[in-house]
MDTraj code that builds the backbone (N, CA, C; nanometers):
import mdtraj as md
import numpy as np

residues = "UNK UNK UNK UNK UNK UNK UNK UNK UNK UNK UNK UNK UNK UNK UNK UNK UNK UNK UNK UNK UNK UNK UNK UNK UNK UNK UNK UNK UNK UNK UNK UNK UNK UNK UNK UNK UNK UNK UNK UNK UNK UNK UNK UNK UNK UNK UNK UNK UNK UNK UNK UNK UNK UNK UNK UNK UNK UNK UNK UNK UNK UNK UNK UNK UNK UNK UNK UNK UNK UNK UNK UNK UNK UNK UNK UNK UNK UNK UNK UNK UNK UNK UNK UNK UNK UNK UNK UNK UNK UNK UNK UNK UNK UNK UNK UNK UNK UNK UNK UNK UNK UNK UNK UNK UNK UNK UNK UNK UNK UNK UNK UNK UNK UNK UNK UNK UNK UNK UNK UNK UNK UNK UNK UNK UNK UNK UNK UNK UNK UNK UNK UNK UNK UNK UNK UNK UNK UNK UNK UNK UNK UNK UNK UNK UNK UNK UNK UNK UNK UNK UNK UNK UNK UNK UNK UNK UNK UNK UNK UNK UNK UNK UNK UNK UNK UNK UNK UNK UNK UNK UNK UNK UNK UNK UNK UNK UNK UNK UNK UNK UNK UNK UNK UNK UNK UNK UNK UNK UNK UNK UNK UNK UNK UNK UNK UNK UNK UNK UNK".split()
xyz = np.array([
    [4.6054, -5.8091, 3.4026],
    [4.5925, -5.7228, 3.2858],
    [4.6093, -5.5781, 3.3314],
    [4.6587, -5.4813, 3.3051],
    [4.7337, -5.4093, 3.3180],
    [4.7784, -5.2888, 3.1867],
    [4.8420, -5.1687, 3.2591],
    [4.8979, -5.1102, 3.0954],
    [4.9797, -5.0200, 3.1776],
    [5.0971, -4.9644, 3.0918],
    [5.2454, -4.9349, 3.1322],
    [5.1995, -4.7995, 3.1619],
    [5.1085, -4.7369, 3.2039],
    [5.1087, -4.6021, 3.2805],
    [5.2167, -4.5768, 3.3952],
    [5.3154, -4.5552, 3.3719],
    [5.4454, -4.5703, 3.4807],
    [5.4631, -4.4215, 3.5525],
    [5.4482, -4.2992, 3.5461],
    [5.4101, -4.2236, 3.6404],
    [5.3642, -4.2168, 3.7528],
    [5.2653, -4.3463, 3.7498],
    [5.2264, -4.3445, 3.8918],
    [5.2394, -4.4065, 3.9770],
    [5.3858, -4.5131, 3.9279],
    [5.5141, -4.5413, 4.0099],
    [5.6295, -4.4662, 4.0116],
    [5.6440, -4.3789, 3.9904],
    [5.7389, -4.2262, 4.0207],
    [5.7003, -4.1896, 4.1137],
    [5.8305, -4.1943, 4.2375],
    [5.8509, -4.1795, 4.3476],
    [5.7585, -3.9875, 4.3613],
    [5.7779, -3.9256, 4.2749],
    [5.7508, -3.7774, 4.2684],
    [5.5961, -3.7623, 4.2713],
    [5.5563, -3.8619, 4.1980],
    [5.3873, -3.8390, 4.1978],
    [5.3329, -3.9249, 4.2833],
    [5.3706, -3.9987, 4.3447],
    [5.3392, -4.0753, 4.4670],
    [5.3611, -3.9389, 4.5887],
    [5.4667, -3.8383, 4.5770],
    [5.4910, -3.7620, 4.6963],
    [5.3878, -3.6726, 4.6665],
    [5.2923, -3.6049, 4.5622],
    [5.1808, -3.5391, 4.5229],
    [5.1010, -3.5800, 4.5246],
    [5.0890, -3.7299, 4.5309],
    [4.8744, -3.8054, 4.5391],
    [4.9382, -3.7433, 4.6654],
    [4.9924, -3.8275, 4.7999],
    [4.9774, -3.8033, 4.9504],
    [4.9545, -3.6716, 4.9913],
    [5.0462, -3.6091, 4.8745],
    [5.0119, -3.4551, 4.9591],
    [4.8306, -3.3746, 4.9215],
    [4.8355, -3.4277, 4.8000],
    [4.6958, -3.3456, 4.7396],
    [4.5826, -3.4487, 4.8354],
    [4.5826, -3.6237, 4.8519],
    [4.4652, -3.6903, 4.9844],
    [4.4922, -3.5809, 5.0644],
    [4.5843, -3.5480, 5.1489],
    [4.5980, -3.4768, 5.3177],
    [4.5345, -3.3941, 5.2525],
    [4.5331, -3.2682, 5.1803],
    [4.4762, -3.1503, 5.1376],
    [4.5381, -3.0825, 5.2471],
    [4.6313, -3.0644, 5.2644],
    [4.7722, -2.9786, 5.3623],
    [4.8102, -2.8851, 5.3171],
    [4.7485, -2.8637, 5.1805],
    [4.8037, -2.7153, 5.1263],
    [4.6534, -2.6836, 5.0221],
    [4.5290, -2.7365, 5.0698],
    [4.4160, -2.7322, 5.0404],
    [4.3390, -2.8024, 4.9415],
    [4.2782, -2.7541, 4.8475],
    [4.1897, -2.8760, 4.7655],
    [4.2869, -2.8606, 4.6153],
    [4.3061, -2.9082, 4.5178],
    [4.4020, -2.9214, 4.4020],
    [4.2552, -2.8579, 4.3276],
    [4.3107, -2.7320, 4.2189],
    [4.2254, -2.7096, 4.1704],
    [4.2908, -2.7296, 3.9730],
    [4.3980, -2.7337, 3.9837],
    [4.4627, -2.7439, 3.8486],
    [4.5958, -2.8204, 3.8199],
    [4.5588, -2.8831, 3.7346],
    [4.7422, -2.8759, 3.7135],
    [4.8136, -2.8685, 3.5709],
    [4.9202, -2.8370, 3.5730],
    [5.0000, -2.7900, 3.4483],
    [5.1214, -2.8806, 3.3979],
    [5.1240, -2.9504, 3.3445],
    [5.2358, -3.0552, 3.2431],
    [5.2718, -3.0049, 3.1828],
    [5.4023, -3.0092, 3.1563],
    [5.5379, -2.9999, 3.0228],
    [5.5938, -3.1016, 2.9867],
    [5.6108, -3.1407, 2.9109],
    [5.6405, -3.3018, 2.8579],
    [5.7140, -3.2876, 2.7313],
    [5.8365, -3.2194, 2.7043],
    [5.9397, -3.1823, 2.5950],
    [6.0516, -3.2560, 2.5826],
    [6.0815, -3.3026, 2.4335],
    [6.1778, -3.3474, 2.3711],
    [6.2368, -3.3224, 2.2435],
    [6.3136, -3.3897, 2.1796],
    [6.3487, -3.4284, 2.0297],
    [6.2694, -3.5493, 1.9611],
    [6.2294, -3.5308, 1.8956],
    [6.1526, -3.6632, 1.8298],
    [6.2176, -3.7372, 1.8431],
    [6.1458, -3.8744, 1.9203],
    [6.2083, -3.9845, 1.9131],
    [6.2165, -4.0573, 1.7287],
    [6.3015, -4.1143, 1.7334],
    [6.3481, -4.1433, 1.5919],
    [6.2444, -4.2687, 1.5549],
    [6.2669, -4.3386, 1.6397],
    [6.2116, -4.4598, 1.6408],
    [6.0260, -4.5209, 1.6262],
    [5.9996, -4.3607, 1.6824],
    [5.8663, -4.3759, 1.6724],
    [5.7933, -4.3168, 1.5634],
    [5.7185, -4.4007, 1.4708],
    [5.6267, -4.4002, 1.3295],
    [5.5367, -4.4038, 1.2964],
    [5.4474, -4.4709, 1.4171],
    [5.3262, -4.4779, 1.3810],
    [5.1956, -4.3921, 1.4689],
    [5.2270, -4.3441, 1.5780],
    [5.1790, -4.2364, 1.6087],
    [5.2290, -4.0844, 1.6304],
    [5.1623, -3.9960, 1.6863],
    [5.2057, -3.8576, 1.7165],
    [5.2440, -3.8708, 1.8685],
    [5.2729, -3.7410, 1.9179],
    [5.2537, -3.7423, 2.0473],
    [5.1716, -3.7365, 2.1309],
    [5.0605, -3.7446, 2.0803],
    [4.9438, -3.7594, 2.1488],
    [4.9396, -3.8836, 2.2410],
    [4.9263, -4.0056, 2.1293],
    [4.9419, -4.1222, 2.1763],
    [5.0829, -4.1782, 2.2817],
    [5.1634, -4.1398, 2.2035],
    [5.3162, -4.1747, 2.2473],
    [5.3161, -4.1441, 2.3583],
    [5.2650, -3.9625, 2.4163],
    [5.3600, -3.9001, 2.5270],
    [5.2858, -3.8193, 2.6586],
    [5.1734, -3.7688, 2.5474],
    [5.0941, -3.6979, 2.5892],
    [4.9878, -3.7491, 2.7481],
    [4.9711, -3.9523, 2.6675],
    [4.8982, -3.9893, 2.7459],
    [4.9599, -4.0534, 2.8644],
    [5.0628, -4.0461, 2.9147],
    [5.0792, -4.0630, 3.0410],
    [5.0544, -3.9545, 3.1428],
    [5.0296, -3.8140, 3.0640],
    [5.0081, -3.7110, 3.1754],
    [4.8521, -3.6979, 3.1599],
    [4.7891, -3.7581, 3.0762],
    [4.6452, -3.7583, 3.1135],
    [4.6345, -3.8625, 3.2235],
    [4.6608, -3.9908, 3.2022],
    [4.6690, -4.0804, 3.3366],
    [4.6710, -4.0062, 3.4291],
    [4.8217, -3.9202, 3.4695],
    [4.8613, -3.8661, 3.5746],
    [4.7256, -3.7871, 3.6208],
    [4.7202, -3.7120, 3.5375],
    [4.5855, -3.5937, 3.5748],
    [4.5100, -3.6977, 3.5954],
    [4.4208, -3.7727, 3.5942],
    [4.3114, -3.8443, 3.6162],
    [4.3330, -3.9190, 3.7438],
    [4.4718, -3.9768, 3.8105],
    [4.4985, -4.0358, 3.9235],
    [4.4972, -3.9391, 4.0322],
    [4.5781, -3.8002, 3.9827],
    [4.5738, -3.6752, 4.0783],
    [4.4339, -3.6297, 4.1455],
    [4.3421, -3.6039, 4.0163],
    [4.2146, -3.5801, 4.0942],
    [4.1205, -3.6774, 4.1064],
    [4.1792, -3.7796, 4.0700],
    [4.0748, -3.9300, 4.1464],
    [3.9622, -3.9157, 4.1116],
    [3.9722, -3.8791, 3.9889],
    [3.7862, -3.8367, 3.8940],
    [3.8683, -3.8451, 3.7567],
    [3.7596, -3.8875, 3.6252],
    [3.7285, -3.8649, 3.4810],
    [3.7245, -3.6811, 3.4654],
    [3.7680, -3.6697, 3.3259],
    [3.7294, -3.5582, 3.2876],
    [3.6274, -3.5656, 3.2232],
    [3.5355, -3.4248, 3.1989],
    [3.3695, -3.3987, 3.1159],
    [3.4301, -3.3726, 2.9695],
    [3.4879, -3.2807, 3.0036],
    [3.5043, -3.2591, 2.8395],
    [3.6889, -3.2251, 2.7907],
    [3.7054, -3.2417, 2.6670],
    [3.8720, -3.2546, 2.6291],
    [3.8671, -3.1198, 2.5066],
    [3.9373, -3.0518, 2.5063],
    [4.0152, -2.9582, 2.4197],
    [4.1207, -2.9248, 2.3650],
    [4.1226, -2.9839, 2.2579],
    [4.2780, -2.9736, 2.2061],
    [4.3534, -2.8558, 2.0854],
    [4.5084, -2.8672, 2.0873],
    [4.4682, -2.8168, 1.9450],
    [4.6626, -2.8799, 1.9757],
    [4.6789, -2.8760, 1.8019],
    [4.7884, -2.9740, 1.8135],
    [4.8173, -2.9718, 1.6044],
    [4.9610, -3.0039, 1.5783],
    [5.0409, -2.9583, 1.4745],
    [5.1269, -3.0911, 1.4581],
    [5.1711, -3.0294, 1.3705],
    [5.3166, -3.0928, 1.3113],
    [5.3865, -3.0169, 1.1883],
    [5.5484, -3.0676, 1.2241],
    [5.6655, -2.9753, 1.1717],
    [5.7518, -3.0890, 1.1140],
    [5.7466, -3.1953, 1.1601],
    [5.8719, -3.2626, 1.1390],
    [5.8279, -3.3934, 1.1247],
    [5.7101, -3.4940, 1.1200],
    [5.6134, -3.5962, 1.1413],
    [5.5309, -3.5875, 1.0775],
    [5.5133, -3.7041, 1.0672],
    [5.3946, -3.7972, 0.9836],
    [5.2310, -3.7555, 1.0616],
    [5.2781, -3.7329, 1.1387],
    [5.1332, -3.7374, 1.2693],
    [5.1855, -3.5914, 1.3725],
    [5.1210, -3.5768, 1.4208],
    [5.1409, -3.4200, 1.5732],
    [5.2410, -3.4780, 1.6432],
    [5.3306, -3.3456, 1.6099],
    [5.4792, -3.3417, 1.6920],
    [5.4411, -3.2481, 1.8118],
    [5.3090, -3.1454, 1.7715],
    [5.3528, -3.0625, 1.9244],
    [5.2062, -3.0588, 1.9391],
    [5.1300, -3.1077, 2.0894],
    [5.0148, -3.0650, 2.1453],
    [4.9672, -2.9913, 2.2253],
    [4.8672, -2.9468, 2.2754],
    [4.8127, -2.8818, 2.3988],
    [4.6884, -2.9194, 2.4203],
    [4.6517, -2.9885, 2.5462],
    [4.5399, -3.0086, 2.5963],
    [4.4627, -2.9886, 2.7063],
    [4.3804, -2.9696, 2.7453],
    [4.3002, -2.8920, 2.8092],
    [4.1328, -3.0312, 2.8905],
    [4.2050, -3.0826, 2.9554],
    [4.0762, -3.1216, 3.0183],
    [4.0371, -3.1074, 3.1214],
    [3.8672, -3.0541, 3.1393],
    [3.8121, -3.0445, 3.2107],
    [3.7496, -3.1144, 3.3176],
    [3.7450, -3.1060, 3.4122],
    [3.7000, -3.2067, 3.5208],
    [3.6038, -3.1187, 3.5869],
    [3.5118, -3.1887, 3.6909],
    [3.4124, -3.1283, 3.7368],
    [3.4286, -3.0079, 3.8128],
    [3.3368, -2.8983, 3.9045],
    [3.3699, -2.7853, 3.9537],
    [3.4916, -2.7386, 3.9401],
    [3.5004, -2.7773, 3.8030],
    [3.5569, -2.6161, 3.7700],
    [3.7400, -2.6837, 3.7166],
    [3.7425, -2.7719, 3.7886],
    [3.9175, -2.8364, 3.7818],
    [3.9541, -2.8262, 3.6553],
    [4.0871, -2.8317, 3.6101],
    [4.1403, -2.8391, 3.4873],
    [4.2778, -2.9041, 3.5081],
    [4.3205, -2.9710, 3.4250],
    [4.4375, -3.0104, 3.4061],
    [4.5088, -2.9681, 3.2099],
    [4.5879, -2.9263, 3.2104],
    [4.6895, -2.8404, 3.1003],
    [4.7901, -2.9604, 3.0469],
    [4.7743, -2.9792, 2.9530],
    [4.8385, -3.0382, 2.9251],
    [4.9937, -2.9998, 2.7533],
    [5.0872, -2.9466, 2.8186],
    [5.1580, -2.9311, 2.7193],
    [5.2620, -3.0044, 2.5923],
    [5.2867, -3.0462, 2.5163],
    [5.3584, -3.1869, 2.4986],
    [5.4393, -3.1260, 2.3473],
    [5.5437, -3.1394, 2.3366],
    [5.5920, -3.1152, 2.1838],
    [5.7306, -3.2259, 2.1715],
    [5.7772, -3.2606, 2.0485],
    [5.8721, -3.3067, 1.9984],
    [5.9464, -3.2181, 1.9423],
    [5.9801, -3.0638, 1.9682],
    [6.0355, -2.9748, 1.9085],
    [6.1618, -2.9034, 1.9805],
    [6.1579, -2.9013, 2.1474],
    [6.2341, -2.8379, 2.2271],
    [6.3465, -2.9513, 2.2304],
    [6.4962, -2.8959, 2.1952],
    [6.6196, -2.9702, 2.2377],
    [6.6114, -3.0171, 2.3275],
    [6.6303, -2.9836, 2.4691],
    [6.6136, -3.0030, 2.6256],
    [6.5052, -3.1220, 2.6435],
    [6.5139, -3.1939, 2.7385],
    [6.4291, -3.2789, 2.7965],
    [6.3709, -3.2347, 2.9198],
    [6.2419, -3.2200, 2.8864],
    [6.1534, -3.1572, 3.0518],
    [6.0482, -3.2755, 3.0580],
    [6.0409, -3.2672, 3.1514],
    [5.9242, -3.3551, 3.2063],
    [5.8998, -3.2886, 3.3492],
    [5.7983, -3.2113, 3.3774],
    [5.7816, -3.1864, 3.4766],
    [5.6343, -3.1376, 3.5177],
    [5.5506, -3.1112, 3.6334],
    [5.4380, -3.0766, 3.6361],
    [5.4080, -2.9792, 3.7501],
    [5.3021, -2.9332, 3.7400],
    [5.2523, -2.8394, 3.8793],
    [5.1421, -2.8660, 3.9250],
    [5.1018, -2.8959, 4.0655],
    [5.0061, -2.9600, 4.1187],
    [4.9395, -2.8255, 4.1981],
    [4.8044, -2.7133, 4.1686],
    [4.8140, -2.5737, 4.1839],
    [4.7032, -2.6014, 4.3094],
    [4.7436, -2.5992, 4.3995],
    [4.5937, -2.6083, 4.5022],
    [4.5882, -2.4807, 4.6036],
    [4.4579, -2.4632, 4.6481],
    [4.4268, -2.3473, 4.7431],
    [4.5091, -2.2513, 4.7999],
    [4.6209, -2.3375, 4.8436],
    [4.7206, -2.2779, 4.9347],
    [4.8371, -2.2976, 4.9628],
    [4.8437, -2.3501, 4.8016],
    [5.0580, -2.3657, 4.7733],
    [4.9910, -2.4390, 4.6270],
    [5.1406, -2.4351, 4.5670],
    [5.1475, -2.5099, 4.4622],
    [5.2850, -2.6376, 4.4937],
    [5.2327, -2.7028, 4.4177],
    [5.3384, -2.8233, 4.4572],
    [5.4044, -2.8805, 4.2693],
    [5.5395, -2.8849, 4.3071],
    [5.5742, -2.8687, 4.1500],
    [5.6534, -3.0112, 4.1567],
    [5.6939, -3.0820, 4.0423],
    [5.7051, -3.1897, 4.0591],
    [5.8481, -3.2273, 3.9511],
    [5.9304, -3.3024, 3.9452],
    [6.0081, -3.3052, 3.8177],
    [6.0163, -3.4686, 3.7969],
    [5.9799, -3.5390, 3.7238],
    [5.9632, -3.6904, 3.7068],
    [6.0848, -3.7537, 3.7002],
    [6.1884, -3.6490, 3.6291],
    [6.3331, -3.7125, 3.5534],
    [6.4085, -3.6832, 3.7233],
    [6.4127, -3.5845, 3.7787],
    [6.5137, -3.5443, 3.9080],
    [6.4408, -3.6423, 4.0463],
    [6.2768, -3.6896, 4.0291],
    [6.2271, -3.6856, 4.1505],
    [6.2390, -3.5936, 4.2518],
    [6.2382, -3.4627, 4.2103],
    [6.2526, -3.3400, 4.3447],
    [6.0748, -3.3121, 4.3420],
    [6.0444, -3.2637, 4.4641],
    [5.9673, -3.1980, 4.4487],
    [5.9482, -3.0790, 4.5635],
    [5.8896, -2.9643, 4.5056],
    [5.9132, -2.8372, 4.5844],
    [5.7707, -2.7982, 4.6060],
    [5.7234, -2.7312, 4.7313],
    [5.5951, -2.6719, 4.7639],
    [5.6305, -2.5351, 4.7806],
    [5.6169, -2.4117, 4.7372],
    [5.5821, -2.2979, 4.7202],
    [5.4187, -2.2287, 4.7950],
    [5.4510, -2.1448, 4.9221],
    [5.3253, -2.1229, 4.9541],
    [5.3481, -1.9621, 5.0490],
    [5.2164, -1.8835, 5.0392],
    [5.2823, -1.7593, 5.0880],
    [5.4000, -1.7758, 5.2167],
    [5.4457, -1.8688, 5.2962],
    [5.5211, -1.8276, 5.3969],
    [5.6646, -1.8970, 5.3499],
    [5.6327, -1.9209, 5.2084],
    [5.7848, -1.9946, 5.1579],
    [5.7197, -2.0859, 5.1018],
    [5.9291, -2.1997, 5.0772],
    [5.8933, -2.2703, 5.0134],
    [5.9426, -2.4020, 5.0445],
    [5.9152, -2.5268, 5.0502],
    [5.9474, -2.6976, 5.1196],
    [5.9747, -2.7696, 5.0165],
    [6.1068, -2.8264, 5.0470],
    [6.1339, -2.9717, 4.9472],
    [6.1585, -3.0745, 5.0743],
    [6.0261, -3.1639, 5.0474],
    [6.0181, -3.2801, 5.1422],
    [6.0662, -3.3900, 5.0686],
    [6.1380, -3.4473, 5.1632],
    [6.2477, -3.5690, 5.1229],
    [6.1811, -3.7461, 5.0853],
    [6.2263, -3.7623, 5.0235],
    [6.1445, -3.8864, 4.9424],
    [6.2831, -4.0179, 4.8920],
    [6.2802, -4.0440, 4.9472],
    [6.3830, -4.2115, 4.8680],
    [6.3350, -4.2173, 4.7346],
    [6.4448, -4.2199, 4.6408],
    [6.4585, -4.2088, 4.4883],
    [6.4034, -4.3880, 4.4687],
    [6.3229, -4.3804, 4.3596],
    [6.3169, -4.5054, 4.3197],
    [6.2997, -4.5159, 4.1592],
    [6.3424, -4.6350, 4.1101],
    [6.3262, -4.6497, 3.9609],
    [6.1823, -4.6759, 3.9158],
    [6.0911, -4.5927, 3.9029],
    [5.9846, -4.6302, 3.8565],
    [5.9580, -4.7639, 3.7703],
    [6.0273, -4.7913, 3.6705],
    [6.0015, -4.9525, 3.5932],
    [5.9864, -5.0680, 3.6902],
    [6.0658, -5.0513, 3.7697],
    [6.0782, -5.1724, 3.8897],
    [6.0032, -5.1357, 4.0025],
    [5.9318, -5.0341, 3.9867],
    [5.8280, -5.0249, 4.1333],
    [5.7175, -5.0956, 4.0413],
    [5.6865, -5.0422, 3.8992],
    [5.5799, -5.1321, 3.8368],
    [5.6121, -5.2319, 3.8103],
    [5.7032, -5.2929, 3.7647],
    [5.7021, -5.4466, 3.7705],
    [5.6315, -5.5613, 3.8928],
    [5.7431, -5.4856, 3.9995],
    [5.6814, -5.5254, 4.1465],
    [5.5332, -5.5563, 4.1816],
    [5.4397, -5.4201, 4.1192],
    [5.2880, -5.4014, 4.0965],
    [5.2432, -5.5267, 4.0395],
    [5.2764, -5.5232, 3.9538],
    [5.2092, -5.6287, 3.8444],
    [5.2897, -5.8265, 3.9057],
    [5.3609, -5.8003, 3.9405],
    [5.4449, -5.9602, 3.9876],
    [5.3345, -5.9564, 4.1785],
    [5.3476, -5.8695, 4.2393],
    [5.2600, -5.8485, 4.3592],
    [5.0986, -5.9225, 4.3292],
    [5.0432, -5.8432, 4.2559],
    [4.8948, -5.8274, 4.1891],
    [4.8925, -5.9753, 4.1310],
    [5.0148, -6.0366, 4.0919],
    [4.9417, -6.1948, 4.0749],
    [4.9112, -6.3032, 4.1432],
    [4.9870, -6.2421, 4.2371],
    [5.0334, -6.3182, 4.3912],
    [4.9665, -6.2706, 4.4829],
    [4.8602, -6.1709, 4.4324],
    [4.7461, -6.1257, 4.5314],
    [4.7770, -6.0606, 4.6328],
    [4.9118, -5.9961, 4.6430],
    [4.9453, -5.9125, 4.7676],
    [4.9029, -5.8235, 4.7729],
    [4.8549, -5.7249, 4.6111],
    [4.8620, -5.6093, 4.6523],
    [4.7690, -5.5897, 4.5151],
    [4.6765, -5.4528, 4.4790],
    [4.6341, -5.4877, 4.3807],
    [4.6736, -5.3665, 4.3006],
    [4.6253, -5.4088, 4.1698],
    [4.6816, -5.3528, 4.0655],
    [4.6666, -5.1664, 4.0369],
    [4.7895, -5.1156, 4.0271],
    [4.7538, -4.9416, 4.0088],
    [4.7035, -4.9352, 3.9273],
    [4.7485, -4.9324, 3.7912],
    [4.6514, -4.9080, 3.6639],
    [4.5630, -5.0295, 3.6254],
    [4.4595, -4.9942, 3.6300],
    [4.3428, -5.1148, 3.6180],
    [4.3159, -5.1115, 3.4814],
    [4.2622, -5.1855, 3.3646],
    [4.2331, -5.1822, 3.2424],
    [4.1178, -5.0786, 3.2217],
    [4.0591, -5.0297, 3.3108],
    [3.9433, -4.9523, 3.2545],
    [3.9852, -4.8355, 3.2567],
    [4.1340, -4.7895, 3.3378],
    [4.1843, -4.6934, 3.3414],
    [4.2510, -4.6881, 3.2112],
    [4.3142, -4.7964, 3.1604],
    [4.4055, -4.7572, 3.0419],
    [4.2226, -4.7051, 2.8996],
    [4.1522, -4.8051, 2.9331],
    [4.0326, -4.7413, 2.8074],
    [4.0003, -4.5796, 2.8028],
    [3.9745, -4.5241, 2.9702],
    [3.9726, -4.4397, 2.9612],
    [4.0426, -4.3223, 2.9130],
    [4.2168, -4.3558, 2.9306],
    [4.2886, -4.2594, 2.8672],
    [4.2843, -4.2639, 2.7121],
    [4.2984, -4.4067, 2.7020],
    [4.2755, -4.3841, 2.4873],
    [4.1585, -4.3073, 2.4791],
    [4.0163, -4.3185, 2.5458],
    [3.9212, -4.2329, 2.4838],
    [3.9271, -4.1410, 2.4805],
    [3.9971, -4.0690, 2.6109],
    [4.0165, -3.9196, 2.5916],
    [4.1539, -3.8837, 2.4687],
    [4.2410, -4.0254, 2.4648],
    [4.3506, -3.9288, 2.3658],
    [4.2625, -3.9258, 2.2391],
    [4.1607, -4.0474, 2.2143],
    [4.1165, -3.9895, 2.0834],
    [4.0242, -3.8855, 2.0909],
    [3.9749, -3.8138, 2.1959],
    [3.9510, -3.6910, 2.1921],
    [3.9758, -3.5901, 2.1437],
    [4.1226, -3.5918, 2.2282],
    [4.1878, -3.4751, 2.1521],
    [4.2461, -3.4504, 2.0147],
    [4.2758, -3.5889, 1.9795],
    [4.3139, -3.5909, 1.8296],
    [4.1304, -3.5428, 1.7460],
    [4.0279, -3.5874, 1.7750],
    [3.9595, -3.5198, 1.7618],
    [3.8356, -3.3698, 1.7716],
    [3.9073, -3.3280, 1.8881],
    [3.9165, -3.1925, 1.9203],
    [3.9912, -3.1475, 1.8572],
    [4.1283, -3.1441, 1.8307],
    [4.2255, -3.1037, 1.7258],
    [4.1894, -3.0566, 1.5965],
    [4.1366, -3.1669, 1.5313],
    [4.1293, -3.1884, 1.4026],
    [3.9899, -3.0985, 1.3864],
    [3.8678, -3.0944, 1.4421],
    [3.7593, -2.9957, 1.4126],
    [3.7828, -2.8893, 1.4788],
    [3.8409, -2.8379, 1.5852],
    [3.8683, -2.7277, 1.6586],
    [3.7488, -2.6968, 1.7644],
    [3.6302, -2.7938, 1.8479],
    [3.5472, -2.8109, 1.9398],
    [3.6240, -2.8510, 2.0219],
    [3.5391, -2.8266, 2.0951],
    [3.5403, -2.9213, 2.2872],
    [3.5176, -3.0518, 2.2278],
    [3.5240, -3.1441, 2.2879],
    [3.4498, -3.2908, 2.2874],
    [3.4446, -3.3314, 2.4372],
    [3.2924, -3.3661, 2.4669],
    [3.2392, -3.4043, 2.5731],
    [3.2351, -3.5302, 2.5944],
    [3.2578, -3.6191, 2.7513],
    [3.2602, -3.7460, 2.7369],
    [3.2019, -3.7797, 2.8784],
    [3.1312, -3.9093, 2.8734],
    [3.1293, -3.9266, 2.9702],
    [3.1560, -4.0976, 2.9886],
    [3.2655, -4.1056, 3.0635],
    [3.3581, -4.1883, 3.1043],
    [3.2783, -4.2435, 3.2580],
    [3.3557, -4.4045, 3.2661],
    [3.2944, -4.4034, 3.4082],
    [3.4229, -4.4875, 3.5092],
])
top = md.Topology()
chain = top.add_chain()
for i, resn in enumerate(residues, 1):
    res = top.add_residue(resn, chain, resSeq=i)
    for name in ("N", "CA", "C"):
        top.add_atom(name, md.element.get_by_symbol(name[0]), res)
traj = md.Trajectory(xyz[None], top)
């Protein structure tokens, strides 16, 4: 049992957990998501919250290997039945934050993130798999074998039955992200924080 959080079979965020464990460019204190498109056509029954938003909460939650305390949102629509464009804001303990940006409004397709720690930032692009470290003495793009994320998770889940290997996204991980997306749809909608405590 399982759920399609596929980011964290992207060769790119696999090269950012390793780097943020070593702490080689110090402790991760933030990070920043962009997650832009055209409305998908096809999709009707939620916003982007649900749809798009929540794979970069996953992400944030695998990055700092902790739950967030509390969620802040605020979030619209232009063109939908439900929120075409969000922003979210969760908090994690001492002090961490993860940003979360997301709209169905920008032509261009971005998908990309910034991993902001002590002593570089490490930036990430999901669609290119590049990733670049920026730090006062310059800047490093360390080399990584491209892989198709769908088929590294498949592998996961066909592995994990066969007991080789065990499962990345665990089911309590997928509960946790719906609770926080209905967070933010309810942070949104009253304009509070909403506090949680997740385990």
């Amino acid at each position: 049992m399982t759920c399609g959080y596929i980011e964290r079979f992207n060769p790119a965020v696999e090269s950012v957990k390793e780097l943020v464990k070593s702490k080689k460019y110090g402790d991760l204190i933030m990070l920043e998501f962009h997650r832009e498109n055209r409305m998908p056509l096809h999709i009707k029954d939620v916003g982007i919250i649900y749809d798009t938003a929540v794979h970069d909460i996953d992400t944030a939650m695998w990055l700092f290997d902790d739950t967030p305390e509390v969620v802040f949102a605020r979030s619209g629509k232009i063109r939908h039945d439900h929120e075409d464009f969000a922003t979210i804001m969760l908090g994690f303990k001492d002090n961490k934050v993860a940003i979360i940006s997301s709209n169905w409004i920008t032509p261009a397709r971005v998908r990309h993130f910034n991993a902001v720690c002590t002593d570089g930032i490490i930036s990430a692009d999901f669609i290119s798999q590049e990733v670049r470290i920026e730090k006062d003495s310059g800047s490093e793009i360390p080399r990584k074998e491209k892989a198709e994320p769908l088929t590294v998770e498949i592998r996961n889940f066909l592995d994990s039955v066969e007991g080789k290997e065990s499962l990345r996204v665990r089911p309590e991980d997928a509960l946790n992200v719906t609770r926080i997306a209905e967070a933010a749809l309810l942070s949104s909608q009253k304009g509070v924080p909403i506090y949680l405590e997740l385990k």
